[in-house]
N, C-alpha and C positions, 0 to 999 in steps of 0.2 A: 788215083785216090790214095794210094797208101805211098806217095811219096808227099799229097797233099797231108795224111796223117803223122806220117813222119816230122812234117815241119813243126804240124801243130805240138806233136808229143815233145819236141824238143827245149829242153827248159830254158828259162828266158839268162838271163847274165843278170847278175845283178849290178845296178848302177848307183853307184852313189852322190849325192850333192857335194857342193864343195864346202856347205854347210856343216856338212855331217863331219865330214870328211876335217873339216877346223876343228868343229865341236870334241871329237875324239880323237887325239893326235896320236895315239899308240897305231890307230891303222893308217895315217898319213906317211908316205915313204918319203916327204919332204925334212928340212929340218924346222923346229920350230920359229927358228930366228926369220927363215922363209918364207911357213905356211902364214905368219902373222903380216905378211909383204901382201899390198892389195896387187892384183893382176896391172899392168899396164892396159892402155888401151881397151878398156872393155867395153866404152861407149861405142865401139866400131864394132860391136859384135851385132847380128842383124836380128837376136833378137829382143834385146834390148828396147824397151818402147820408150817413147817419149813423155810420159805421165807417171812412167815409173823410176820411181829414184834410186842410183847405187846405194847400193848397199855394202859395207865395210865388210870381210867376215867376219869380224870380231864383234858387230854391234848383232848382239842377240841379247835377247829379253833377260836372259839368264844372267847376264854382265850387268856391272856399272861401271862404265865409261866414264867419260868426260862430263855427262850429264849430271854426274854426281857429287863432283866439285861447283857446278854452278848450282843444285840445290844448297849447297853448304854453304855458298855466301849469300845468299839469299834467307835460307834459315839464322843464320847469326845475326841479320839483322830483326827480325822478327822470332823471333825460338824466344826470350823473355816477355813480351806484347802476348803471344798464344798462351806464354802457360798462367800469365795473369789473368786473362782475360778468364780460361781456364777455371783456376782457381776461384774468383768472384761466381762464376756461374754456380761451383758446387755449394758456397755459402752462403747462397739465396735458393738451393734447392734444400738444404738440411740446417736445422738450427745447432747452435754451437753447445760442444758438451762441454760441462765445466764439474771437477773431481768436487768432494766435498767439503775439502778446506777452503777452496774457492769459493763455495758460496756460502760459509761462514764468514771466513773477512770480509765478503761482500756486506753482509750483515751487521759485520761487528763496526764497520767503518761507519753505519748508520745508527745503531742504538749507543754509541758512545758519547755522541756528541750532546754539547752543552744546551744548547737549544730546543733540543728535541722536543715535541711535547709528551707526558706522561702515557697517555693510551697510545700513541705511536712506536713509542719506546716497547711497552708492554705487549703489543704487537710481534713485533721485531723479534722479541723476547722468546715468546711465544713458539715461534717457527722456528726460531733455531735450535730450544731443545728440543722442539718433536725431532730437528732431523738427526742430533746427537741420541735421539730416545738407543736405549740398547745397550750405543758405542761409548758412553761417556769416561769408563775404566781409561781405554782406550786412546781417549782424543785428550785425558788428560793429561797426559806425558806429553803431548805434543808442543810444539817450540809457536808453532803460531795458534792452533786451535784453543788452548789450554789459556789464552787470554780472553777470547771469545767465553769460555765459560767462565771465567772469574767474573768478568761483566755482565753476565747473567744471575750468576747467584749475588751479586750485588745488589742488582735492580729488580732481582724478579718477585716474587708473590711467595710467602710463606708455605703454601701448599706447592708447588714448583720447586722450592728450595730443600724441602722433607723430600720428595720424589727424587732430588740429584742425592742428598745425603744418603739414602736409603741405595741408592746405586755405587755409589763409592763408598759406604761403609765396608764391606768384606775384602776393601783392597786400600784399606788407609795405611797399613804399614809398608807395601808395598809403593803406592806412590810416595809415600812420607819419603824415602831415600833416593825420590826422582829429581833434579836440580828442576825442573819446570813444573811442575804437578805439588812442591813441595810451596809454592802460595795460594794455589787454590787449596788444599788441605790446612793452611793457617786461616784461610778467610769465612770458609766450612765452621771452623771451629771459632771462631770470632762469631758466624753470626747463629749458633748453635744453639739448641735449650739445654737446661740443666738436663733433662733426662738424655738428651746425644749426649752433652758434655761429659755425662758419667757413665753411657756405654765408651765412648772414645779411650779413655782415662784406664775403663777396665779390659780392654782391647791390648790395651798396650804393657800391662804384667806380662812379665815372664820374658818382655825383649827392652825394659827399659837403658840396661847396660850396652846391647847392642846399638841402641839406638844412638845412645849418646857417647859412641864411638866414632861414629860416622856424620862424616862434614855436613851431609843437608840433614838427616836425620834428628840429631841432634838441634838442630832448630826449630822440627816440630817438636820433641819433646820439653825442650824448655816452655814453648808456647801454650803447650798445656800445662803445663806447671803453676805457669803465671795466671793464668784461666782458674786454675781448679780453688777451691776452700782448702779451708787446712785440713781436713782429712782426707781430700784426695792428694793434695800435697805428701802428706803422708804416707800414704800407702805408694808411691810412687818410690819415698826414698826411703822405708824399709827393703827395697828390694835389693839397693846396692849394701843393704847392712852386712847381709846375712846371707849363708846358704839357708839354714830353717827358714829363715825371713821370704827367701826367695823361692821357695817352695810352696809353703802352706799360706793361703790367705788370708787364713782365721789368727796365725799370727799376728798378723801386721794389724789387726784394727784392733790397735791400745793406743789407751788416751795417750799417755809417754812421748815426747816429742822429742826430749836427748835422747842422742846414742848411752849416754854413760845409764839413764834411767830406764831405757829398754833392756839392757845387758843384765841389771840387778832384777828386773821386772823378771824376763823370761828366763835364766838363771844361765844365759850365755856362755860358751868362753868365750875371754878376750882374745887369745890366739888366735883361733877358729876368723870371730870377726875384721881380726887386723888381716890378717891373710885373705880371705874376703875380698876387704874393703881394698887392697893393695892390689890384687889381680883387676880391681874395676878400674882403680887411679892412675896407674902407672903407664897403660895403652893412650887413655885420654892426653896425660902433659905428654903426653912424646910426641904423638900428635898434634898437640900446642889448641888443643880446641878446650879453651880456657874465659872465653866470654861469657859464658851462663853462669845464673845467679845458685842454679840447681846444683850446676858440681861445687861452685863455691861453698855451697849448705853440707856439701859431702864431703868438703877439707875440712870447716872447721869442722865437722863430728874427729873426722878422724885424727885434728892433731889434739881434741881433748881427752881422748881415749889412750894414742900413740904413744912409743916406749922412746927413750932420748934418741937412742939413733933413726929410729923412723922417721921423729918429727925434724930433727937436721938435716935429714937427706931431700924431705921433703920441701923445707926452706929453700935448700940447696937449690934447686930444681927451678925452684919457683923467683929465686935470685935473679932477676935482669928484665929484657923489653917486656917478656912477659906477663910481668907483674901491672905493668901497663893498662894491661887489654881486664884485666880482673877489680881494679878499683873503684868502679862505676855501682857498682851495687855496694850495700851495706854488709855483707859478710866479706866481700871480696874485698874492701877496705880492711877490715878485723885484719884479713890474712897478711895484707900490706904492710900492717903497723906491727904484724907479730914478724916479720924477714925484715922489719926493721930494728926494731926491739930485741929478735933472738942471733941475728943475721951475723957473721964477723965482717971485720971491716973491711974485708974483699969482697964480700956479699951486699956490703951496705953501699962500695960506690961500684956495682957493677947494677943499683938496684934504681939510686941517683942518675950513674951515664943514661941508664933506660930510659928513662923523662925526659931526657933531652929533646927539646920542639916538640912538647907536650905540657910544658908545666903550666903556662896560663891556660889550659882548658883544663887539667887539674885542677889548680887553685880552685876555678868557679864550678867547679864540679860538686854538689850537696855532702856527697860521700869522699869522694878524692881529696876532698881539703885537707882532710883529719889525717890524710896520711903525711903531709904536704907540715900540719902544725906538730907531728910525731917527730917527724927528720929532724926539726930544726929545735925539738928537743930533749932528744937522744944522740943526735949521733955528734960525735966529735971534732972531724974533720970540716971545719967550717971553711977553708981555702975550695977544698970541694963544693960546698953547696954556695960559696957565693958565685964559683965560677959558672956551675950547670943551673941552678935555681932562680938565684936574685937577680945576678945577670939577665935573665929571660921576664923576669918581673917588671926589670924596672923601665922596660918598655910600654907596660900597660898599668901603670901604678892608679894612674885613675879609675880607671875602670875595676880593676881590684877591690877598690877601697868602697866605693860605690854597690859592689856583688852582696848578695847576702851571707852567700858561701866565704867567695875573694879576702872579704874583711876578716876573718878568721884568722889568716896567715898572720896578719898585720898584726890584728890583737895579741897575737899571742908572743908576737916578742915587744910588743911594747906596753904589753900587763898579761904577765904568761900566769894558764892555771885560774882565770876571772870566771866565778862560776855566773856572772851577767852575760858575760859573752860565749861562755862554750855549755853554759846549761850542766846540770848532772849529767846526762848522757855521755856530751860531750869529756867530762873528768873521767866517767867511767870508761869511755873507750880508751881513753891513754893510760889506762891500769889492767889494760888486756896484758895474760900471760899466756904462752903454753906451760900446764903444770909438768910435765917433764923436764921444759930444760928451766923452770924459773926456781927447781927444788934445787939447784947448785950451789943458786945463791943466799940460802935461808942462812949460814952460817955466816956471813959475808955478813947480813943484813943484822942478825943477830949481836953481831958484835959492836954493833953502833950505836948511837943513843937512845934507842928503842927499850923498852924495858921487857926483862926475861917473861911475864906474865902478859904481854901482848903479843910477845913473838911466838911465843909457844901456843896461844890459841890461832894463831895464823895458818900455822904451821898443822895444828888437830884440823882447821877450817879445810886445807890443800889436803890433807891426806884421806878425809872422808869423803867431799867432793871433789873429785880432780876435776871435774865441768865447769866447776862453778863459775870459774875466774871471766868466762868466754861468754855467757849470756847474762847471767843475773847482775845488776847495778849492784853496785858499793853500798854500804850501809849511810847513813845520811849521814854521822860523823865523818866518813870516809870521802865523801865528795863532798862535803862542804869547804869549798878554799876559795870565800868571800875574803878579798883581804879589809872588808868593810867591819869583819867582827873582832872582838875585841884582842889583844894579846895573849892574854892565857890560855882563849880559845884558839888562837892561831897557832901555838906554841903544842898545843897536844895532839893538832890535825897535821897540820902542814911538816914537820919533821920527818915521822915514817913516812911521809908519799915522797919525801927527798932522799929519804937513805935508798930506798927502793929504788927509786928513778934512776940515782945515781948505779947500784948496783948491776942494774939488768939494765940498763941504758948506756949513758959513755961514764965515764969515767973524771972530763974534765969540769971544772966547776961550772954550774948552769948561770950564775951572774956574767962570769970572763965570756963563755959561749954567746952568750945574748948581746954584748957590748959587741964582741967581732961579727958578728952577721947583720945589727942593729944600727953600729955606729959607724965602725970600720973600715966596712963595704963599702959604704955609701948610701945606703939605703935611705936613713933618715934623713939623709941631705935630701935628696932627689924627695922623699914624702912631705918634708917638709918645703918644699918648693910646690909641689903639686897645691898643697891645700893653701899656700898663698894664691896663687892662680885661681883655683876653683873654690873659694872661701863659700861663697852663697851657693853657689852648687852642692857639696858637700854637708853643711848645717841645715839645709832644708830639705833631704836623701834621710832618710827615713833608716838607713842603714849605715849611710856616709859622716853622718853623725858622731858615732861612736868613734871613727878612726879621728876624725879632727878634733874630738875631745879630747882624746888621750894622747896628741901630740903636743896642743895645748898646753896640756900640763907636763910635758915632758918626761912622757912615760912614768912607769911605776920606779920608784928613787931617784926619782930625777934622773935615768938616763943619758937622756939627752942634752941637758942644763952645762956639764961644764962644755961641751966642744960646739953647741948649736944657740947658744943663749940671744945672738944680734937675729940668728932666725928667727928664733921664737919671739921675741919683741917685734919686728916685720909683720907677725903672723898675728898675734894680739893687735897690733896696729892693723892691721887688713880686715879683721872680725870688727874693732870698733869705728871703722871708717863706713863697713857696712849699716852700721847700726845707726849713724849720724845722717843719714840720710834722711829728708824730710819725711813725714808720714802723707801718706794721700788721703785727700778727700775720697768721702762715702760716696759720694756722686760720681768718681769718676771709676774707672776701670783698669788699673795698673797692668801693663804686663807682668811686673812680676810682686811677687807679695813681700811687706819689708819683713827682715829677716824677727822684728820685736815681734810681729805679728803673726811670725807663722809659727804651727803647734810646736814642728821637730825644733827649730832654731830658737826657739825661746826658751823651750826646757834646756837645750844645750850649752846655751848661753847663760843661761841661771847656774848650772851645775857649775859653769866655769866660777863665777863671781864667788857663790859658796868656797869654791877648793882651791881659787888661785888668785891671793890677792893681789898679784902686779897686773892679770890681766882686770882685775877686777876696778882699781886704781885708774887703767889706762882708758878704759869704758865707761867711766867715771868723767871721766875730765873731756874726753875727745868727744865723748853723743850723750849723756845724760842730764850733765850738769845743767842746771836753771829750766830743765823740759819736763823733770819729773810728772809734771802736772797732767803734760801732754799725754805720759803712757802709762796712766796710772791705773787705766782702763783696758779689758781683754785679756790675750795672750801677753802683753808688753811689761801686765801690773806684775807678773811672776820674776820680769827680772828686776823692774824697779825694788820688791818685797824682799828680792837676796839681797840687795844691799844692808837692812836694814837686820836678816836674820842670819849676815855673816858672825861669823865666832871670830875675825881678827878685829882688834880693837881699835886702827889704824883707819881701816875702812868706815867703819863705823863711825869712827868720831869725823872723818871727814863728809858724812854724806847726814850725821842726824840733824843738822842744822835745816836743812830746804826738804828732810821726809818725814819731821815731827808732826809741821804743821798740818802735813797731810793725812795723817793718821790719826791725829786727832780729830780733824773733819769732819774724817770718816771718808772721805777720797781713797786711798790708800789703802785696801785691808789686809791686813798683820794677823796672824794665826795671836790666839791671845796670850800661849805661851811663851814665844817669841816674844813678842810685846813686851810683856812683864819682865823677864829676862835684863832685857837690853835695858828695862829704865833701873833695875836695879844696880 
C-alpha cells in the first residue's frame, strides 16, 4: 500500500504539445528556422488516423497563412460590389439630409422662373422665408443664399416685404459694406415706403463720410441719395460740410442748399469748413471712388467756397482718366468744364489723353457733351484734339449727327455759341467759373473793350457772391448770343463773353481755332460726305436736321465755302434730287414719306430756300419748276411759299411768274404781309 501510495503521490511530468511548444518559442530548445520545419514522415506515426488531417504547426487559428492572400484576391474583386451595395442599402434605410442653402437654391431654382404661375411662385415664397425666419441678418452676406432673398423681396407680398425690412433694418450699415448683401440693401430701399426710406436715410447720419469711403458702401449711399427729396438729400450733405453740421441735427435742417449760403446763414468759419470738407475729399480721390453724383455735389460746394491753391490742387487731382468716370452726371460735367477752363496745358492734354476710346460714348452722353463742346472751345492745342477727339469721331459721324446729345459737338463748331442749339442752360454752363482762380483774370479782362462801369459791377457781382458763377444762369442779356438779333444787340452781348472766353480759356483766336479743327482736320470733308450719303435720313431726323442745315449753308461765315464749295453744290444737288421725286398717291402706301411732305424736312428745306439762294436756285430748277401747283398743298405749300417770301430779288423774280397766279387763286397762301411786300 504505501509503495502503491507512493506512486500515486508522485507528481506527474508535465508534457507538452508540439503545438504549444511552436506556439511559444522561448521554451522550444530548437531553433526557430527548425521548429517552423514540418516533422518528416508523420503519416507513419500509428497514431495518426485516417479522417484526420496533418496539420502544419504553423496553421493555428491565431495566424493568417496562406489563406489570407487568397481572401485578398477574391476580395479585390468584389470589395467595390459590397461596399456599394452597402451604401444603397443605407440610403433606402435613411432619407438624405440636405444643409439649408441647399434647399434654398433648391427653391430659388423654382420661383425664379419665367413661367411660373403667380400662387405657385407665392408659395415657394412663402416657405422660404419661414425657413430664413430669424437667419435673414445672416443669409444675407451669403454668396448663394442672398440671391434667394433678393428674389423674394422681389416677388413677395408687401406685408412679407415690412417683416424682412423690419429684420434687416438694425444691420443695414453693416450689410451696406458687404460686397453680396450690398443689392439686396439697394432693392430694400428701391422697394421701400417714404416712412422706411426716411428711417434708412436717418440711420445713416453720423457715418455718411465713412460710408462713402468704402468701395460697396458708398454705393448704398449714393442709392439713397438718388432715392431721397431734397431735404433728405440735404441733410445727407450737410454732414460732409461741417463738424457743427455733423454733430447737431437741428443744424442741418435749413432751407439753404449752397455751401456759400449755409456758411453766412449759420455764421461758419470758412477755415473750420474747408479743412472739414478736405479731410472728407482727399481719402475719397485717392481712392479714385469718383462715380457718384453725391461727391460730385461735394466738389462743386467745395471749389465755390475754395481758396486758389485748394481749388488748383484739386483740379490737379482731378486732371486725367479720372475725370472720365465723373462726366455722366450734371455736376460732374461742371467739374469737367472747370479742369478744362481752369486746368494748364499739361492738365488739359493729360485730361484729352484720358478720353481716349471714350469719346463717342461721351459725345452722346446728355451731360458729357458739354464737356466735349467746352474743349473744342477753349483749349488751344487743336493738333491734340484732332488727333485724340475727331479722329475717334469721324468713325461714327452719322450717328453723331443723328444723337440729340452727339449733334451738339457738331453745332458748335459750325455755329459756336447758337442759343437754338445749346439753349441758355447750355451758354450758361460754358460761363462756369471757379471764383478763386477766374479773380486773376479780372484785370486781363478789364483792359479789353469792356467798359470800366461793366467790369467793375462784375467784379462787386464775384466778390459778394463767390457761388454764384456755379449754379445760378446768366442774366438773359448774358446768354443771349442769338446770332438772329440785330448788330447792336450782338455788339453789347457777344464782346465781353469773348474777351472772357479768351481770357480764362486759350488764348488763340476762336475763328483760326474753329477753321483747324472744322476744316483742317478733315472733319467737314468727311461731314459733308455723310449728309450727301444719308441726305433723306438726316432731313427727316428730327435732330439730324439741324446738322444738315448748317452744313448747307456752310457754316456760320461761310466756313466752309472757300475750301468745300463743289461739295456743297453735290449736297444741294442731292437735297433737290430728293425733292424731284414724284409725289405718291393717297391710295397707296409709300415706304418712305417724300422729303416735301414730311414735318422735319420741309421746314428744313424751307429754312434753306429763305437763307441760301444758290440752293434755293438749284431746287428751283431741278424739282419745282412748272409742279408748283402740285405742292401747293400740306407740308410741301411751306416750301413752295419760301420762294415767294425770300428777301433775295433774284429768286424772286425768277419764280413770281408760275406763284402769282397761284396766289391770286387762292391756291397758294402767302402770309398777307409777305404778299404786299413782294408786290410792292
Amino acid at each position: 500500500m504505501a509503495a502503491k501510495n507512493q506512486q500515486t503521490q508522485k507528481p506527474k511530468r508535465k508534457q507538452f504539445s508540439s503545438s504549444n511548444i511552436d506556439r511559444d518559442g522561448s521554451k522550444s530548445k530548437k531553433p526557430k528556422l527548425l521548429a517552423s520545419t514540418p516533422p518528416k514522415n508523420l503519416s507513419n506515426k500509428p497514431f495518426n488516423s485516417s479522417n484526420q488531417k496533418p496539420q502544419h504547426p504553423s496553421h493555428s487559428k491565431f495566424k493568417k497563412p496562406e489563406s489570407g492572400s487568397e481572401n485578398k484576391e477574391l476580395t479585390k474583386r468584389e470589395r467595390r460590389i459590397q461596399a456599394k451595395e452597402l451604401a444603397e442599402a443605407r440610403k433606402k434605410k435613411r432619407k438624405p439630409h440636405y444643409t439649408l442653402e441647399q434647399e434654398l437654391a433648391s427653391l430659388w431654382e423654382k420661383m425664379r422662373r419665367r413661367n411660373i404661375a403667380k400662387e405657385d411662385r407665392s408659395k415657394l415664397i412663402t416657405e422660404a422665408l419661414q425657413k430664413m425666419k430669424g437667419k435673414i441678418p445672416e443669409i444675407a452676406g451669403s454668396h448663394v443664399s442672398s440671391r434667394v432673398l433678393q428674389t423674394c423681396v422681389k416677388y413677395c407680398s408687401q406685408t412679407e416685404r415690412d417683416a424682412v425690412f423690419s429684420e434687416l433694418q438694425p444691420h443695414l450699415l453693416t450689410l451696406s459694406c458687404n460686397a453680396y448683401a450690398v443689392h439686396l440693401v439697394k432693392k430694400m430701399l428701391d422697394t421701400a415706403s417714404k416712412t422706411q426710406l426716411a428711417g434708412v436715410i436717418s440711420s445713416l447720419r453720423g457715418h455718411v463720410a465713412s460710408l462713402l469711403r468704402h468701395m460697396v458702401g458708398s454705393v448704398v449711399i449714393e442709392h439713397a441719395y438718388q432715392l431721397g427729396n431734397a431735404t433728405q438729400k440735404q441733410e445727407l450733405l450737410m454732414e460732409l460740410y461741417s463738424t457743427e453740421l455733423h454733430l447737431f441735427k437741428d443744424l442741418a435742417s435749413i432751407k439753404e442748399s449752397r455751401l456759400i449760403d449755409v456758411i453766412s446763414k449759420l455764421g461758419l468759419q470758412k477755415s473750420s469748413v474747408l479743412r472739414h470738407m478736405s479731410s472728407v475729399i482727399q481719402p475719397i480721390l485717392e481712392k479714385g471712388i469718383v462715380d457718384h453724383s453725391m461727391i460730385h455735389r461735394v466738389l462743386i460746394e467745395y471749389l465755390s467756397i475754395a481758396d486758389r491753391s485748394s481749388a488748383a490742387d484739386i483740379i490737379q487731382q482731378l486732371s486725367g482718366p479720372l475725370l472720365v468716370r465723373m462726366i455722366h452726371t450734371r455736376d460732374g460735367s461742371k467739374i469737367g468744364l472747370l479742369c478744362v477752363k481752369h486746368g494748364s496745358a499739361k492738365e488739359r492734354k493729360k485730361i484729352i489723353k484720358g478720353m481716349k476710346g471714350h469719346i463717342s460714348k461721351i459725345a452722346n452722353d446728355q451731360c458729357g457733351c458739354m464737356v466735349l463742346v467746352g474743349i473744342v472751345s477753349m483749349v488751344d492745342d487743336t493738333k491734340l484734339i484732332t488727333k485724340f477727339v475727331i479722329r475717334e469721331l469721324q468713325a461714327t459721324l452719322k450717328e453723331i449727327a443723328l444723337d440729340k446729345s452727339g449733334r451738339r459737338f457738331l453745332l458748335q463748331l459750325l455755329h459756336p455759341n447758337c442759343l437754338r442749339y445749346l439753349n441758355s442752360d447750355g451758354l450758361a454752363f460754358l460761363d462756369l467759373s471757379v471764383p478763386s482762380l477766374s479773380a486773376k483774370n479780372d484785370s486781363e479782362v478789364g483792359s479789353e473793350k469792356i467798359s470800366r462801369d461793366e467790369e467793375s459791377g462784375k467784379e462787386a457781382g464775384k466778390s459778394d457772391t463767390p457761388g454764384e458763377n456755379l449754379d445760378e444762369e446768366p442774366t438773359k442779356e448774358a446768354a443771349t448770343t442769338d446770332p438772329d438779333v440785330t448788330e447792336t444787340e450782338s455788339d453789347k452781348i457777344d464782346i465781353p463773353e469773348e474777351n472772357l472766353y479768351t481770357a480764362e480759356g486759350g488764348k488763340k483766336d476762336p475763328s483760326l481755332r474753329r477753321r483747324e479743327l472744322l476744316v483742317e482736320s478733315g472733319l467737314a470733308e468727311n461731314l459733308v460726305d455723310v449728309c450727301i450719303e444719308d441726305a433723306g435720313e438726316l432731313l427727316t431726323s428730327n435732330f439730324g436736321r439741324e446738322v444738315i442745315f448748317e452744313v448747307a449753308m456752310g457754316g456760320l461765315d461761310g466756313i466752309l465755302h472757300p475750301t468745300l464749295d463743289e461739295k456743297l453744290n453735290n449736297l444741294h444737288e442731292a437735297i433737290a434730287g430728293l425733292a424731284s421725286k414724284p409725289k405718291s398717291e393717297e391710295s397707296e402706301e409709300p415706304e418712305e414719306e417724300h422729303v416735301l411732305e414730311n414735318f422735319h424736312s420741309s421746314r428744313t428745306i424751307r429754312k434753306l430756300v429763305l437763307d441760301c439762294p444758290a440752293f434755293a436756285s438749284t431746287l428751283w430748277k431741278k424739282s419745282l419748276e412748272g409742279k408748283c401747283q402740285l405742292w401747293a398743298q400740306g407740308h410741301s405749300s411751306k416750301v413752295v411759299s419760301a420762294f415767294w417770301e425770300t428777301s433775295n430779288s433774284e429768286v424772286r423774280k425768277m419764280v413770281t411768274e408760275e406763284l402769282k397766279p397761284l396766289i391770286d387763286a387762292g391756291i397758294l397762301k402767302v402770309p398777307e404781309n409777305k404778299q404786299s411786300a413782294n408786290e410792292d
